[in-house]
N, C-alpha and C positions, 0 to 999 in steps of 0.2 A: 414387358421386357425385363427376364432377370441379368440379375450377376453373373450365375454360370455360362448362359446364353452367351454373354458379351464374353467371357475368357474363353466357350470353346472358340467361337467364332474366331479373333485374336490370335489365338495359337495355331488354327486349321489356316489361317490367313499366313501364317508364317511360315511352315511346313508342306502347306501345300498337299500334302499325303493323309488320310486318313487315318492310316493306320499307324505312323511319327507321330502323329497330331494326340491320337488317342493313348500311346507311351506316355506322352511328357504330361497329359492329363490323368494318366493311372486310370483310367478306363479303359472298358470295351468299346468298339469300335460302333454299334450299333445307338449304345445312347448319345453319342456324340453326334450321328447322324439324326438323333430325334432332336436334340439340343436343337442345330443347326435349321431342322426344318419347319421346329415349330418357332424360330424368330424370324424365318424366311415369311411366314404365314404372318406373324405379326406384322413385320414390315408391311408385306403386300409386296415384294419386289424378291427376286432370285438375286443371292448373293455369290453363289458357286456352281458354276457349271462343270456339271460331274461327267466326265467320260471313261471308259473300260479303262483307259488308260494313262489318264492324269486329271489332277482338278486344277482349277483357276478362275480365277474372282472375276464375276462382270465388273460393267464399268459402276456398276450402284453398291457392286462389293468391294472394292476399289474406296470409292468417296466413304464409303460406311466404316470400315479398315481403320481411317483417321481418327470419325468420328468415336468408334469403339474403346481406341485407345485412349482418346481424349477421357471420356469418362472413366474407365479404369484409374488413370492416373490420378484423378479427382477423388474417385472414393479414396484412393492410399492415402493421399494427400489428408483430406479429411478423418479418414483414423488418427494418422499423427496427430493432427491437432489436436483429436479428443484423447489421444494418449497424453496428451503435453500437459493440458488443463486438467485431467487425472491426476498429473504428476506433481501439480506445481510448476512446470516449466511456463506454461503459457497464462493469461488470465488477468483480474485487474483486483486492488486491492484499495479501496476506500479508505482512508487518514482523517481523523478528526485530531484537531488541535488548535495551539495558539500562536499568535504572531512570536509570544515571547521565548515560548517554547523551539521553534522553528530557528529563531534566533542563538538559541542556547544550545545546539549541536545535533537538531531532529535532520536541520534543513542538506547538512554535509552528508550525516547518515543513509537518508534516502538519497542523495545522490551517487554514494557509492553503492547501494545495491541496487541502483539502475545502470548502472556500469557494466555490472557480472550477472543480472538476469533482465536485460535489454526486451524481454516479450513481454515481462510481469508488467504490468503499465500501472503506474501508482496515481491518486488522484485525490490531491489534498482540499481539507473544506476546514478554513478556519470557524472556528464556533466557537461559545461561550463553556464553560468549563461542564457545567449543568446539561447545555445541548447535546455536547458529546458522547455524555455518558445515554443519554436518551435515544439518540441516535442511534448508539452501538444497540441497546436493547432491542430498540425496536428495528434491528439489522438492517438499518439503511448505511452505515459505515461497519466497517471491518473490527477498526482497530482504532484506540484512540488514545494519544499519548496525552496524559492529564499527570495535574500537579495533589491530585487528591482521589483517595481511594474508595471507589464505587462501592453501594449498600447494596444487597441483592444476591440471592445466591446462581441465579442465571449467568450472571458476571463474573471472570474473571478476570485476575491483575498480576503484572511481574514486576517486580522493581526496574527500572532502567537504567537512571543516571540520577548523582547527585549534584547540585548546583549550589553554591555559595550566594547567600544575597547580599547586598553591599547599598551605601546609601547614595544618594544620586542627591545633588546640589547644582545650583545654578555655579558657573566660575566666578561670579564676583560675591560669594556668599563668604560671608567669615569664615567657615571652614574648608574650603575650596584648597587652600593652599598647605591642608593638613597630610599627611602620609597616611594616616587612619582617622576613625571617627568612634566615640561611644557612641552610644546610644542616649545615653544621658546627655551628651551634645548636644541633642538636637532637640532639646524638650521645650526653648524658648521657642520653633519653629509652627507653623502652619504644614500641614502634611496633606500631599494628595495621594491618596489609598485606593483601592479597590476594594470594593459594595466587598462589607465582609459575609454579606449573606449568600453571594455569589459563588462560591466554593471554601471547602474546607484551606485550601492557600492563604483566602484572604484570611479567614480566622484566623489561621496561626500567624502570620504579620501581625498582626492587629495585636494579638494576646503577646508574642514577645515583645511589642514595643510597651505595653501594661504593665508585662511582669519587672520591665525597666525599671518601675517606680511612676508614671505620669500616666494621665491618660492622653495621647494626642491631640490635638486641635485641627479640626481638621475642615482643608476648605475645599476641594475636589471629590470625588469617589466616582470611580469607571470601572467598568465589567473586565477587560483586557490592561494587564501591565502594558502593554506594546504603546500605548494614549497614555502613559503617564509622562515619558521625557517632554514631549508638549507641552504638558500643562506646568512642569517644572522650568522651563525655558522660558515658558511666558509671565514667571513671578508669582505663579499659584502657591508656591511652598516648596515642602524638601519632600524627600520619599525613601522609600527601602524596594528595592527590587533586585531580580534573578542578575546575576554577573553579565548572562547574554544577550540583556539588553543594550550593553554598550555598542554590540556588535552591529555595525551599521546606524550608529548614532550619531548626529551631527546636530552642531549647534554649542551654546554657551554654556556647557554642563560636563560636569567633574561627576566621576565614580569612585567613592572611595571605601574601600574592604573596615568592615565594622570587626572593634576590637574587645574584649578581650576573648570571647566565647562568638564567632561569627554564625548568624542564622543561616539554613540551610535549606535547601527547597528539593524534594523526591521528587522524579518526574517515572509516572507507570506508565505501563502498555494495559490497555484495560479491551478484552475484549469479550465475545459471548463466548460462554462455558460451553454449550453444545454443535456439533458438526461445523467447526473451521472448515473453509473453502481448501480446495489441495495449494490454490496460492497466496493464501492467509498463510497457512503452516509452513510453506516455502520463505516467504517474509517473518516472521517470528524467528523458525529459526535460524536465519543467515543474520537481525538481528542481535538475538543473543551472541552468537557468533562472533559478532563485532563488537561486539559491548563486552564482551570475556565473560558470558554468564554460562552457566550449568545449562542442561537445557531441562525444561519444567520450570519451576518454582512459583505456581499458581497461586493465586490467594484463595 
């Protein structure tokens, strides 16, 4: 059974005339009669009883009538689809990143472009900063908002957003009740960090609180900032983390913006350099979009 079968049929069913039928087909009248008889033949059953002087469907042309349109409208249907995920309209987009990340304005962002492209269906996987990037290579995620910039020339990266880090204290800590903090404040303290081998992130923490003048003491290290206000809450020490950890932080801990030169934290979009999906490039760019970037600016 083809496609044309089912539309002349469809339309002969409508018209009723062969020769109406064969107009709105833009044929001749004779292939439409071979159309017709060899899905008759297919079937095994007469669909049209033809007389000198009018045609009309048995009762198995009748029940078929339904059936034929049913699938017509199916294949349409399914073109759109494949138009849509073509287009970027339809389609799903894989998200590697972090809790603290999410935290710091990834988690609003994806919420508003599911707002305005409600078929895109997004699907986040938090991971360690190293995963992510591995991930994305080995194209099990799409895209992955990371605080450090992937090696590899398969990779690309756009800048995103930048974030201020600020130093995070228990509230009964001497400096708790300060408006800001040095750096050098905090050098009598015990510090809970992140493994600085864990991403280029933790390096740079690490190296600005060095190039302070001290080296830290340090009595925690964990793979995700999101596990530090814990271990700060529980008297582990003090810490330096992204601004957007405060958001949705609760418990006995103070955030205070380090002064005089405030650290800073890049958060990229890193993804593979070769054939983005059509709702990768849909996502990227209604990203930029929102973030007020040019569109391009690869690494």
């Amino acid at each position: 059974m083809r496609l044309r079968q089912l539309q002349c049929f469809v339309v002969l069913a409508e018209e009723l005339s062969f020769t109406r039928a064969a107009q709105r087909l833009n044929m001749s009248q004779p292939p439409l009669s071979t159309q017709i008889q060899t899905l008759e033949r297919e079937l095994g059953v007469d669909l049209i009883n033809r007389t000198s002087r009018k045609v009309a469907l048995t009762r198995a042309g009748e029940l078929f009538r339904q059936r034929a349109n049913n699938m017509l409208d199916q294949y349409e249907r399914s073109l759109q689809e494949i138009r849509e995920v073509q287009q970027g309209q339809d389609g799903m987009v894989e998200i590697g990143t972090t809790g603290s990340i999410l935290r710091g304005g990834l988690s609003e962002l994806l919420s508003s472009f599911t707002a305005s492209h409600p078929r895109i269906t997004l699907r986040v996987h938090e991971q360690s900063p190293v995963a992510q990037i591995n991930e994305v290579r080995r194209r099990r995620t799409d895209v992955s908002f990371n605080r450090s910039i992937p090696h590899g020339e398969e990779l690309a990266y756009e800048y995103a957003w930048q974030e201020e880090l600020v130093a995070l204290v228990r509230s009964d800590h001497r400096l708790a009740g300060r408006a800001d903090v040095w750096v050098t404040d905090l050098r009598d303290d015990q510090f809970v960090v992140l493994q600085p081998e864990s991403s280029d992130f933790a390096a740079y923490v690490m190296s600005y609180i060095v190039a302070s003048g001290y080296r830290p003491r340090i009595s925690q290290q964990v793979i995700d900032a999101q596990s530090i206000p814990s271990l700060v809450a529980a008297g582990f020490g003090v810490s330096i983390v992204p601004a957007g950890i405060a958001k949705l932080t609760t418990g006995p801990l103070v955030f205070l913006p380090i002064r005089p030169d405030p650290p800073h934290s890049e958060v990229y979009m890193v993804y593979h350099q070769d054939d983005p999906t059509p709702a990768l490039r849909v996502f990227l760019a209604e990203t930029r979009r929102m973030l007020g970037h040019a569109p391009g600016g690869s690494g």
